[in-house]
Residue frames as a rotation matrix with the C-alpha (Angstrom) as fourth column:
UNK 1
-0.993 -0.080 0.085 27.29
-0.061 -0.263 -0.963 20.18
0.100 -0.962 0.256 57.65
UNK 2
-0.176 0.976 0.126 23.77
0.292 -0.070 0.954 19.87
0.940 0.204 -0.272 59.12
UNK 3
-0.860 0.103 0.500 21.73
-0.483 -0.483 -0.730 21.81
0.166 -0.870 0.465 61.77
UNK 4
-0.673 0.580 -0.459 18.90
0.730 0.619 -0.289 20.38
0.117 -0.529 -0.840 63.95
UNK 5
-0.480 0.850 0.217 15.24
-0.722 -0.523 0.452 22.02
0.498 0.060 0.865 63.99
UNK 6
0.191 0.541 0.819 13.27
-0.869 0.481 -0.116 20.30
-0.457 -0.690 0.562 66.62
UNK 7
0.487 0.002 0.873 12.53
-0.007 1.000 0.002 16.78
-0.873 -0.007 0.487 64.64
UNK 8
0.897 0.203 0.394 14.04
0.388 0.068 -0.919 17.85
-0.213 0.977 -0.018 61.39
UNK 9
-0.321 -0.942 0.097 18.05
0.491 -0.078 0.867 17.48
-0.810 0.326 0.488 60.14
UNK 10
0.814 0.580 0.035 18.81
0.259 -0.309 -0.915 19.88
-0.520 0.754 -0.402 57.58
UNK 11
0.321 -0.764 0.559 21.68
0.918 0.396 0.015 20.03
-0.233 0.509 0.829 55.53
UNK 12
0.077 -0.347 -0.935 23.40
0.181 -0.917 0.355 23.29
-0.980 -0.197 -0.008 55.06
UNK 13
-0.860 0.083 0.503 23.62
0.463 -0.289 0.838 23.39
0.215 0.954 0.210 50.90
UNK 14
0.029 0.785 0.618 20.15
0.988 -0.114 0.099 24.58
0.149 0.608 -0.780 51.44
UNK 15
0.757 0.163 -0.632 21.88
0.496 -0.774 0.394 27.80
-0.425 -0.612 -0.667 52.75
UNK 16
0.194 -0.932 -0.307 24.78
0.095 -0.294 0.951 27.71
-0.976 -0.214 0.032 50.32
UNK 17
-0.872 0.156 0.464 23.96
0.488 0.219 0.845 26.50
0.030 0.963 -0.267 47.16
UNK 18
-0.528 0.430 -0.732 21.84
-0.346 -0.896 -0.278 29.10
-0.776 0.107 0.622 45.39
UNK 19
-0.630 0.400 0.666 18.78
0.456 0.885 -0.100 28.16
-0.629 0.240 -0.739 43.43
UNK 20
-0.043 0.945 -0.324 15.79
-0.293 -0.322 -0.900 29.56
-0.955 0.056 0.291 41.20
UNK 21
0.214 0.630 0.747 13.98
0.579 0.534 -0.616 27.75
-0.787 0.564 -0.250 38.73
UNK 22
-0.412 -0.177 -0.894 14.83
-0.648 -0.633 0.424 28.89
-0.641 0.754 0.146 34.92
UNK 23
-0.007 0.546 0.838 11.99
-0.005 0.838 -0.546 27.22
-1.000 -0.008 -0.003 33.32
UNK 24
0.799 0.043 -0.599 12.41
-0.561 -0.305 -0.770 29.20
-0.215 0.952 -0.220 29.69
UNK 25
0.158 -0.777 -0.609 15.78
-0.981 -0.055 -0.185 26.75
0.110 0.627 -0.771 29.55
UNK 26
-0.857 -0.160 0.490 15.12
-0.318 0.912 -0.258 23.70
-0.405 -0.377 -0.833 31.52
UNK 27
-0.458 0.787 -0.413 11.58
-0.433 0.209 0.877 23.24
0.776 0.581 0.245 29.92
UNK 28
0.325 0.339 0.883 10.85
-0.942 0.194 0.272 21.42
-0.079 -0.921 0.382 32.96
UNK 29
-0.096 -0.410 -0.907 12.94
-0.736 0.643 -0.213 18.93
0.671 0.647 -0.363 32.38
UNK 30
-0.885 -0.083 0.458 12.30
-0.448 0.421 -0.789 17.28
-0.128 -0.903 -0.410 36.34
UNK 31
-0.040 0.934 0.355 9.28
-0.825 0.169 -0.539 16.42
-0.563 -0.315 0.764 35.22
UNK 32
0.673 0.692 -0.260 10.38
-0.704 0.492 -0.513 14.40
-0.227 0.529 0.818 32.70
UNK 33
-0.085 -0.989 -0.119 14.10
-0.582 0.146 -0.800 12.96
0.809 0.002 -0.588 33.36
UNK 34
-0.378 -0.426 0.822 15.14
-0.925 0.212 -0.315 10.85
-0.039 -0.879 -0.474 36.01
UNK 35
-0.790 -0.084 -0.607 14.67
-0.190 0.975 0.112 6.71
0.583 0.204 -0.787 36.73
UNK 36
-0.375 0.887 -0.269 10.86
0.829 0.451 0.331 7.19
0.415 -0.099 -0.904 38.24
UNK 37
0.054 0.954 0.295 7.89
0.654 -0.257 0.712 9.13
0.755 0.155 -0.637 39.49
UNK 38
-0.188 -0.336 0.923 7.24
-0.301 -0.875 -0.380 11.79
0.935 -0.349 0.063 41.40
UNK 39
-0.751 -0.139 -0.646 7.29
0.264 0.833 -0.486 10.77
0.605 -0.536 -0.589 44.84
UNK 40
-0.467 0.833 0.295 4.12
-0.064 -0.364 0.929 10.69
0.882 0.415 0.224 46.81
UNK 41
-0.744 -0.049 0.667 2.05
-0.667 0.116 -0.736 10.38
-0.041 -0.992 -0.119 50.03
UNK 42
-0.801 0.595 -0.061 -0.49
0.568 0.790 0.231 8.31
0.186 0.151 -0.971 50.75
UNK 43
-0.133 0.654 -0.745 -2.70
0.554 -0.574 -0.603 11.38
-0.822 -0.493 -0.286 51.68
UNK 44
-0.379 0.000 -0.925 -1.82
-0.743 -0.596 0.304 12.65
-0.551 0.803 0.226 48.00
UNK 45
-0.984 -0.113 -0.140 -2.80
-0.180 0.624 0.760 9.75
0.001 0.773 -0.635 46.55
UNK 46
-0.330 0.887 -0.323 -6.24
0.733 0.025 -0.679 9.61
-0.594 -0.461 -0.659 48.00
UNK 47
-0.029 0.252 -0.967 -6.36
-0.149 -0.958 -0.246 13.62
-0.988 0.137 0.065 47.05
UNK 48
-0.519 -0.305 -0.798 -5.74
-0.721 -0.345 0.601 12.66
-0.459 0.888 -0.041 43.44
UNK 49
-0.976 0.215 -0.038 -7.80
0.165 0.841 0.516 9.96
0.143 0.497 -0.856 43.03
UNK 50
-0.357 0.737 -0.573 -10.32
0.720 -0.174 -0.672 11.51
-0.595 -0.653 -0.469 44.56
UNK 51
0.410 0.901 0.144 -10.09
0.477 -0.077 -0.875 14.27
-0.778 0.427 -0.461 41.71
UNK 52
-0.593 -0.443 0.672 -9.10
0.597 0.319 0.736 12.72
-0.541 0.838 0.075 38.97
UNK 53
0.281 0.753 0.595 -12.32
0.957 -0.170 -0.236 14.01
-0.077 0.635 -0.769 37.06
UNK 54
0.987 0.140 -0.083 -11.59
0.119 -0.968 -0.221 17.55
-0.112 0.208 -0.972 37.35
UNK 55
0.247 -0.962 -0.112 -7.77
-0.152 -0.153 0.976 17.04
-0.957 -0.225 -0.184 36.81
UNK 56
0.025 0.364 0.931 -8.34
0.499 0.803 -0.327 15.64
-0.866 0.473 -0.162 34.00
UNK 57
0.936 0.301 0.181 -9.38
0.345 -0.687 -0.639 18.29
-0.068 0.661 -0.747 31.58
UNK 58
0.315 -0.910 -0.271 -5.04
-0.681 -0.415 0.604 19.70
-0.662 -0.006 -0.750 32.43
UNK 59
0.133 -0.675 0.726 -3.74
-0.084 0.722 0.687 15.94
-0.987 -0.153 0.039 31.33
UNK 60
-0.569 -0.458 -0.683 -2.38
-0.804 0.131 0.581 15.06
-0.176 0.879 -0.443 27.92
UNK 61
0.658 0.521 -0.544 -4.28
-0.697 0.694 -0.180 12.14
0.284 0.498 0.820 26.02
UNK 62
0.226 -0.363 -0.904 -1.42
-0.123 0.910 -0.396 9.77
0.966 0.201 0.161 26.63
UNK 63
-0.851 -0.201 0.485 -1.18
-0.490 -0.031 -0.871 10.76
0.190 -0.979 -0.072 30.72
UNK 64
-0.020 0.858 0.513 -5.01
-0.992 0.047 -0.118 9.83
-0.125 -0.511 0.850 30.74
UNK 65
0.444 -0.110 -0.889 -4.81
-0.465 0.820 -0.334 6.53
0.766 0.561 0.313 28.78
UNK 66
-0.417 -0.908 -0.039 -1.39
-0.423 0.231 -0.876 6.00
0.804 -0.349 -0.481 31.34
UNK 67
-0.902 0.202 0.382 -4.07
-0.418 -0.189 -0.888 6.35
-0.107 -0.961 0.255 34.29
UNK 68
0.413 0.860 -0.299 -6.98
-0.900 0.436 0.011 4.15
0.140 0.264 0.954 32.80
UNK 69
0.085 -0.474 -0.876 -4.46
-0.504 0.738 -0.448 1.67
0.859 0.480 -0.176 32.02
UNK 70
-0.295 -0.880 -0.372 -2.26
0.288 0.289 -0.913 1.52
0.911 -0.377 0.168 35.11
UNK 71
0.879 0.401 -0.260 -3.87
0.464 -0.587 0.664 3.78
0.113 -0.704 -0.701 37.69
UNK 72
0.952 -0.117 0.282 -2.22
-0.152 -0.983 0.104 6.99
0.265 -0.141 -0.954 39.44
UNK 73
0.195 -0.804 0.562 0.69
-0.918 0.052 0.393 5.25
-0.346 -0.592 -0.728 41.27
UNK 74
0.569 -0.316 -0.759 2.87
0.212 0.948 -0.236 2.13
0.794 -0.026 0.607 41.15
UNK 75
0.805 -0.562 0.190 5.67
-0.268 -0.059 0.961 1.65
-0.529 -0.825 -0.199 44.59
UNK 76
0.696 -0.705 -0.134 8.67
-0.619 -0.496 -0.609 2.26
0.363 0.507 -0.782 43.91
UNK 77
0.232 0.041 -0.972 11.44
0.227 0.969 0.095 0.12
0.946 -0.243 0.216 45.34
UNK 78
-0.879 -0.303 0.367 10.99
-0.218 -0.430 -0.876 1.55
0.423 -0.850 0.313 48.69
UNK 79
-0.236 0.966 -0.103 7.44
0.937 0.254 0.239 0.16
0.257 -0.041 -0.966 48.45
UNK 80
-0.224 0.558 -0.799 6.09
0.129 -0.796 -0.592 4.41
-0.966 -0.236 0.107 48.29
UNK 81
0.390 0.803 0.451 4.03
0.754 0.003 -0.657 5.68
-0.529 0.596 -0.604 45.98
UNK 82
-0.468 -0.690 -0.552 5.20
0.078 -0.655 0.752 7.42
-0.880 0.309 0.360 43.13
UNK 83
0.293 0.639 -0.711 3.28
-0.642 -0.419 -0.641 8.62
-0.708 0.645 0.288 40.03
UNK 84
0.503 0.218 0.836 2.62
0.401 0.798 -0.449 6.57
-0.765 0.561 0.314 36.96
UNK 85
-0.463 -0.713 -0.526 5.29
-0.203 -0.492 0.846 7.60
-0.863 0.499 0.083 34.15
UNK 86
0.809 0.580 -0.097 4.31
-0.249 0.189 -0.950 7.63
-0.532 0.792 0.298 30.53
UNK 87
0.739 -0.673 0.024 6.37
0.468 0.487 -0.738 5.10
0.485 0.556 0.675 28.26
UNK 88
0.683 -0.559 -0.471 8.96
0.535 -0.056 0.843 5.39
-0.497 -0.828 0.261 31.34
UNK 89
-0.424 -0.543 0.725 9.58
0.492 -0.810 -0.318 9.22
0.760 0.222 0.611 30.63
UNK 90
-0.668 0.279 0.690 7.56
-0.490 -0.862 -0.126 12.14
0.560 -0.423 0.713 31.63
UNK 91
-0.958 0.274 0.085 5.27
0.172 0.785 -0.594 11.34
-0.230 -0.555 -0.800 34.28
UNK 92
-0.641 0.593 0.487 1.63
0.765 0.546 0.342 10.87
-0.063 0.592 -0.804 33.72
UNK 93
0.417 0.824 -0.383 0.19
0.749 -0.550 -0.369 14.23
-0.515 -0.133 -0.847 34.93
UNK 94
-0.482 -0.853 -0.201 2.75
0.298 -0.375 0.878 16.11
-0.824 0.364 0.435 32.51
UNK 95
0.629 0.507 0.589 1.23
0.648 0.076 -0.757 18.18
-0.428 0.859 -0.281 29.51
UNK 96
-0.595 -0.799 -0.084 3.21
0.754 -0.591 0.288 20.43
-0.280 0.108 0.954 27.37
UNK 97
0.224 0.489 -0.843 2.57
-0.005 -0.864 -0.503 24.10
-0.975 0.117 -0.191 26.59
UNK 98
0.818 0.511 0.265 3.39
0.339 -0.056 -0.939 26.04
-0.465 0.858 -0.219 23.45
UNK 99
0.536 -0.843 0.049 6.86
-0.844 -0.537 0.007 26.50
0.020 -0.045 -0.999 24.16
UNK 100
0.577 -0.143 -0.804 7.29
-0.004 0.984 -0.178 22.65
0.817 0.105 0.567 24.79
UNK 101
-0.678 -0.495 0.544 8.02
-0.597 -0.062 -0.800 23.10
0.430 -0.867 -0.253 28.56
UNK 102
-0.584 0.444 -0.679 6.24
0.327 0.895 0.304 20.70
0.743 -0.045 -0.668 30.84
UNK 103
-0.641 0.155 0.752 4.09
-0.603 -0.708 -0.367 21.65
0.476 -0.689 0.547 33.06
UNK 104
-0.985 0.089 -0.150 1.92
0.173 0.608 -0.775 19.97
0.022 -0.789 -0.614 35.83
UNK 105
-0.581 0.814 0.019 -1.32
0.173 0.100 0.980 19.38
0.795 0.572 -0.199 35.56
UNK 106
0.055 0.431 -0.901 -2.30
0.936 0.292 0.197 18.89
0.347 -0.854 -0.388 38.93
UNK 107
-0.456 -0.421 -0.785 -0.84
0.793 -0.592 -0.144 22.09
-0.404 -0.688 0.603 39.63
UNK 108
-0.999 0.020 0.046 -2.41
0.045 -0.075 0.996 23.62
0.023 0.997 0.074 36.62
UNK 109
-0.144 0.873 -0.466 -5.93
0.606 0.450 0.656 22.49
0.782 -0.188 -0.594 38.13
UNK 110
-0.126 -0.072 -0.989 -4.91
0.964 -0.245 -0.105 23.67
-0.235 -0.967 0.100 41.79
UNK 111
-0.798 -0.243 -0.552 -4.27
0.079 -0.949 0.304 27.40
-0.598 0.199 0.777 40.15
UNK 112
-0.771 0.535 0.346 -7.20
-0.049 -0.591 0.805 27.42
0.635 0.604 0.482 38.02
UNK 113
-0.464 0.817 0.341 -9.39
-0.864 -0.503 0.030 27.09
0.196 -0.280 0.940 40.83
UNK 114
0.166 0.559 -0.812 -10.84
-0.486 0.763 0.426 23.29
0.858 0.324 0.399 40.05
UNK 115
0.437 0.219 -0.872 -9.24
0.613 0.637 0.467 21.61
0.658 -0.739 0.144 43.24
UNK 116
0.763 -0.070 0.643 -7.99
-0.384 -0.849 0.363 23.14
0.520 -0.524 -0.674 46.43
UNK 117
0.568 -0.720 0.400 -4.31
0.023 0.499 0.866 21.08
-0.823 -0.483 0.300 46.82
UNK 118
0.521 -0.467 -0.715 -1.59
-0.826 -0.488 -0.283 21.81
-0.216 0.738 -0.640 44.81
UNK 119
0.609 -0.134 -0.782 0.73
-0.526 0.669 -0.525 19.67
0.593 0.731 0.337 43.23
UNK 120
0.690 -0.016 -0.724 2.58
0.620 0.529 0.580 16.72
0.373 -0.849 0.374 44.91
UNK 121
0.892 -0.440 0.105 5.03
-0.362 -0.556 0.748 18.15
-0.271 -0.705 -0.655 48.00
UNK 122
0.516 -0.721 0.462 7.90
0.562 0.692 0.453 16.45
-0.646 0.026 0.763 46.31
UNK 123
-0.216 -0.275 0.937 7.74
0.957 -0.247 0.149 18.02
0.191 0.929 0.317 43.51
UNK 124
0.823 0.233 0.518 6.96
0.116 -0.962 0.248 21.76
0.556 -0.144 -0.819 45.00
UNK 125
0.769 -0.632 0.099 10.09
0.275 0.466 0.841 20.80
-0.578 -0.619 0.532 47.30
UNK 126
0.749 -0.429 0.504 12.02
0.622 0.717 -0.314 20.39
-0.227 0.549 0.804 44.71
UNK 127
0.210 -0.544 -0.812 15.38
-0.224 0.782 -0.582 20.43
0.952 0.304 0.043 44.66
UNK 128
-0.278 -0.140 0.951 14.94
-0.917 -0.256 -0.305 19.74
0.286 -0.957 -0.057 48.13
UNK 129
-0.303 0.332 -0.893 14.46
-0.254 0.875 0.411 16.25
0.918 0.352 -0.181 49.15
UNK 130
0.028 -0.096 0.995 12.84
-0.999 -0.022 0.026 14.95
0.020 -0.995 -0.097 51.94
UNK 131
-0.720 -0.399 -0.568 14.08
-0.076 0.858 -0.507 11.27
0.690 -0.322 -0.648 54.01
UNK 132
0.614 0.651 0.447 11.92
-0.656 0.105 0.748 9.77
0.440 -0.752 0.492 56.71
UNK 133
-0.463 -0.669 -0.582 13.54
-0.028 0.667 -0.745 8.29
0.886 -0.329 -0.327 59.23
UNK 134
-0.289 0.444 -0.848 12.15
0.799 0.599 0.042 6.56
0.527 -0.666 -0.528 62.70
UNK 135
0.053 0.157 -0.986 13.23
0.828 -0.559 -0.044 9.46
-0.558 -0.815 -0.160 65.14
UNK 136
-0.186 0.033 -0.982 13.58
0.028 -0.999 -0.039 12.57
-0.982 -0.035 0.185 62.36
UNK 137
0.842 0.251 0.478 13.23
0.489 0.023 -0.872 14.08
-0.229 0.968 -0.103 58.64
UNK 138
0.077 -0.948 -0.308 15.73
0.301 -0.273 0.914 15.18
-0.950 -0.164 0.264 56.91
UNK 139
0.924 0.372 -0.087 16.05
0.155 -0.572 -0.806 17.79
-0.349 0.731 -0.586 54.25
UNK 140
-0.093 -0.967 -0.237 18.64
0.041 -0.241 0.970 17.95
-0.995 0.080 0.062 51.88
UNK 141
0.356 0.286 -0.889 19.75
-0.573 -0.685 -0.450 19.33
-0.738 0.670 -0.080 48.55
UNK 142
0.382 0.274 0.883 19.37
0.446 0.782 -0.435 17.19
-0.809 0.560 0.177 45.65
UNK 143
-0.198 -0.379 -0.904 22.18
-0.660 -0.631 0.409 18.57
-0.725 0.677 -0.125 42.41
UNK 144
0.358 0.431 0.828 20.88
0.402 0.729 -0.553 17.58
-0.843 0.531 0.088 39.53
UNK 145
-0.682 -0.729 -0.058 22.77
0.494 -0.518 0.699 18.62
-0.539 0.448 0.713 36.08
UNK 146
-0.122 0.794 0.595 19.28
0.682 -0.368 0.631 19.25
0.721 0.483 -0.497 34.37
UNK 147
0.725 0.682 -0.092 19.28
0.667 -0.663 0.341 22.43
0.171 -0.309 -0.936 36.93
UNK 148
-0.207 -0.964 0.168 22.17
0.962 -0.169 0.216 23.75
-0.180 0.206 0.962 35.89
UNK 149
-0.003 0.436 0.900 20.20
0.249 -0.871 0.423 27.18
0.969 0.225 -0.106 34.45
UNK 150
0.565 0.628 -0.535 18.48
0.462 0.296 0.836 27.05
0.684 -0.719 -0.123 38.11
UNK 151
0.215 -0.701 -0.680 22.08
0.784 -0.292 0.548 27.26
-0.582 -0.651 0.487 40.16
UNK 152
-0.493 -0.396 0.774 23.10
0.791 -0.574 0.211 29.92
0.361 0.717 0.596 37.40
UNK 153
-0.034 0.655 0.755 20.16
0.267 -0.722 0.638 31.99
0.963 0.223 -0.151 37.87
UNK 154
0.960 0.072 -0.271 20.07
0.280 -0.293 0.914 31.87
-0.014 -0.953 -0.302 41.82
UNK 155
-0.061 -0.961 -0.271 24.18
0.993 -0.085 0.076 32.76
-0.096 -0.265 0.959 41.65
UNK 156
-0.665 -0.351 0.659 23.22
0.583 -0.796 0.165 35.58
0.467 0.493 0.734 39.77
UNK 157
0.238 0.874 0.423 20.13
-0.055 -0.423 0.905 36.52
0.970 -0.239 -0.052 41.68
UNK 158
-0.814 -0.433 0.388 22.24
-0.442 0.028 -0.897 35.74
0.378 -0.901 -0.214 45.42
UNK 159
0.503 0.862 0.067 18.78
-0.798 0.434 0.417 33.47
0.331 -0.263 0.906 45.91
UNK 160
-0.638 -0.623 0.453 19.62
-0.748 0.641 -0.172 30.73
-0.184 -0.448 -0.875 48.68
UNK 161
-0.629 0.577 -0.521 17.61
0.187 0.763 0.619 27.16
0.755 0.292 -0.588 47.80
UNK 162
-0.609 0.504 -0.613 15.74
0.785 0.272 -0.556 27.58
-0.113 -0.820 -0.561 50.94
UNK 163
-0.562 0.297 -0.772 14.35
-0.303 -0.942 -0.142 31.53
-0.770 0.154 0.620 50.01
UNK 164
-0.701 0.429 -0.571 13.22
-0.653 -0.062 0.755 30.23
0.288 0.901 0.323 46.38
UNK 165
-0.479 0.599 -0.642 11.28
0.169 0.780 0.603 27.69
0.862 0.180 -0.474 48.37
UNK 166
-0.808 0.447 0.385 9.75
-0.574 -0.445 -0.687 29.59
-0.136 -0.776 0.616 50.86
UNK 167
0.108 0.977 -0.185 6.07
-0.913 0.171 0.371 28.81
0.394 0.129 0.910 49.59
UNK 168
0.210 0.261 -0.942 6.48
-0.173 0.959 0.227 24.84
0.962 0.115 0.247 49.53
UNK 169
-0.569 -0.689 -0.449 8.67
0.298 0.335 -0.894 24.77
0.766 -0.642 0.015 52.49
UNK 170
-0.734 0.571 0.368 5.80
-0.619 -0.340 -0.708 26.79
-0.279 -0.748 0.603 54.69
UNK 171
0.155 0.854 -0.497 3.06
-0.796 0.405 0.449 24.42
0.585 0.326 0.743 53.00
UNK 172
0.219 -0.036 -0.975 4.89
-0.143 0.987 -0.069 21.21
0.965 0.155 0.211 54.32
UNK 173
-0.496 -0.763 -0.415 6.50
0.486 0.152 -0.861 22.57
0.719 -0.629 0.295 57.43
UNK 174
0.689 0.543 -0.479 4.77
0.710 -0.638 0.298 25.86
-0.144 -0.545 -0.826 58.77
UNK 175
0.728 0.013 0.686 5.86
0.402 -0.818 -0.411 28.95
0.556 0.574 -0.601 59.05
UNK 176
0.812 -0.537 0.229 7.74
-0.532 -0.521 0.667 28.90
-0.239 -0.664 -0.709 61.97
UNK 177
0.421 -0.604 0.677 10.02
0.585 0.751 0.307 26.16
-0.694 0.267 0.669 60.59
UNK 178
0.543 -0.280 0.792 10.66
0.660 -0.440 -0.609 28.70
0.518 0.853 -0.054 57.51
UNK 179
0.752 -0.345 0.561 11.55
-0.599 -0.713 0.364 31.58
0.275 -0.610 -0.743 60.44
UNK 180
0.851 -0.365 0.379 13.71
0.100 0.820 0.564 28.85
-0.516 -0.442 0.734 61.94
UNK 181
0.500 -0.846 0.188 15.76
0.747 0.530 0.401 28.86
-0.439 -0.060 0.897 59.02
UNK 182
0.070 -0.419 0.905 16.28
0.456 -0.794 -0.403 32.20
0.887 0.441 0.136 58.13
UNK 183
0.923 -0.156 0.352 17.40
-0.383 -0.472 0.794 32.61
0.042 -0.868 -0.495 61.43
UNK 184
0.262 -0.804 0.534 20.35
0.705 0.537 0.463 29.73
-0.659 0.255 0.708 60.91
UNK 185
0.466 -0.503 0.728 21.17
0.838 -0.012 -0.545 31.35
0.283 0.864 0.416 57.76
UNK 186
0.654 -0.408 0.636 21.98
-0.145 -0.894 -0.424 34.63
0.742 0.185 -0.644 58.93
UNK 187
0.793 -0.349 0.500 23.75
-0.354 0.403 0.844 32.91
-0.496 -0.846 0.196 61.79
UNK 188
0.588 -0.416 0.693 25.39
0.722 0.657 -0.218 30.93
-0.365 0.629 0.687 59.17
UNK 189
0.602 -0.368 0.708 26.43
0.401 -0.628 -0.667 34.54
0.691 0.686 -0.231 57.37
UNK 190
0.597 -0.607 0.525 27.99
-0.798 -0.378 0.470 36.07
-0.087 -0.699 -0.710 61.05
UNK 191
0.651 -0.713 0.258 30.01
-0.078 0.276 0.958 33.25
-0.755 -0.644 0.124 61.43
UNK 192
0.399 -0.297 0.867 31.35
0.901 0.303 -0.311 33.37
-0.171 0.905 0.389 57.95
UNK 193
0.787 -0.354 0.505 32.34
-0.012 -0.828 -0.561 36.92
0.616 0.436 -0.656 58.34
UNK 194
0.750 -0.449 0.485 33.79
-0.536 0.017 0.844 36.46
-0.387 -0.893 -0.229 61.97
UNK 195
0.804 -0.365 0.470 36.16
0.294 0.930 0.219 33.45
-0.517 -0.038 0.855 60.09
């Protein structure tokens, strides 16, 4: 099922299907699975090239190399921009900790202070996806077995995808778009008792 928000279709899973990151089991495994990069804007690309130098110091020896080599992006086959993978795994801004979880560099930067733009909006999104299309966007939930922990942990925590992503979802959208849908949802919960 999907409800309408001014320009923006949204799919109902993000009101049903329960969600919250369990990074101590997935390691971050999104960061380093799947058949390409993280997907990008052209306003993020700019932002990251712009500062590379102070990202830098987060990145792994073989992410920098990746980004001397190749630069930040390649187009996917949608011709968009999508981050530069290393030996077509993890992607290029990927370092591991001391637990051997991945973690994000860019973001990693953004939190220590060095730039003032977090990491791309795909990948804060996540497992939310977003579509462009002429006359709307469209938001919908993206199951992935590597987030198996994730759906576990939101079942057990009653955490709807759209709550655990409150933050990104007010970065990309606004806040009143976030009100928006935690108005639907509880709409969504009356008519589910009323049935």
């Amino acid at each position: 099922m999907l409800v309408e928000i001014d320009d923006k279709i949204v799919s109902t899973d993000l009101f049903s299907e329960k969600f919250v990151c369990d990074l101590g089991k997935c390691k971050g495994a999104c960061c380093v699975k799947g058949n390409g990069g993280a997907p990008l804007t052209e306003k993020e690309v700019k932002l990251i090239e712009d500062n590379l130098e102070q990202i830098k110091p987060f990145m792994s020896e073989k992410g920098i190399q990746t980004i001397k080599d190749e630069g930040v992006y390649y187009l996917d086959e949608e011709d968009a921009p999508a981050t530069k993978l290393i030996d077509k795994k993890e992607c290029c801004f990927v370092y591991f900790d001391n637990s051997n979880t991945a973690k994000c560099s860019i973001e990693t930067a953004y939190k220590s202070g060095e730039i003032d733009f977090n990491k791309p909006q795909s990948c804060h999104l996540y497992p939310i996806r977003i579509k462009e299309f002429t006359e709307f966007t469209a938001l919908n939930y993206e199951e992935w077995d590597i987030c198996a922990p994730a759906c576990s942990l939101g079942q057990s925590l009653k955490v709807p995808v759209y709550k655990f992503l409150q933050e990104p979802i007010t970065r990309v959208f606004g806040s009143s778009f976030f009100d928006e849908l935690s108005k639907i949802d509880l709409e969504l919960k009356k008519r589910e008792e009323t049935d």
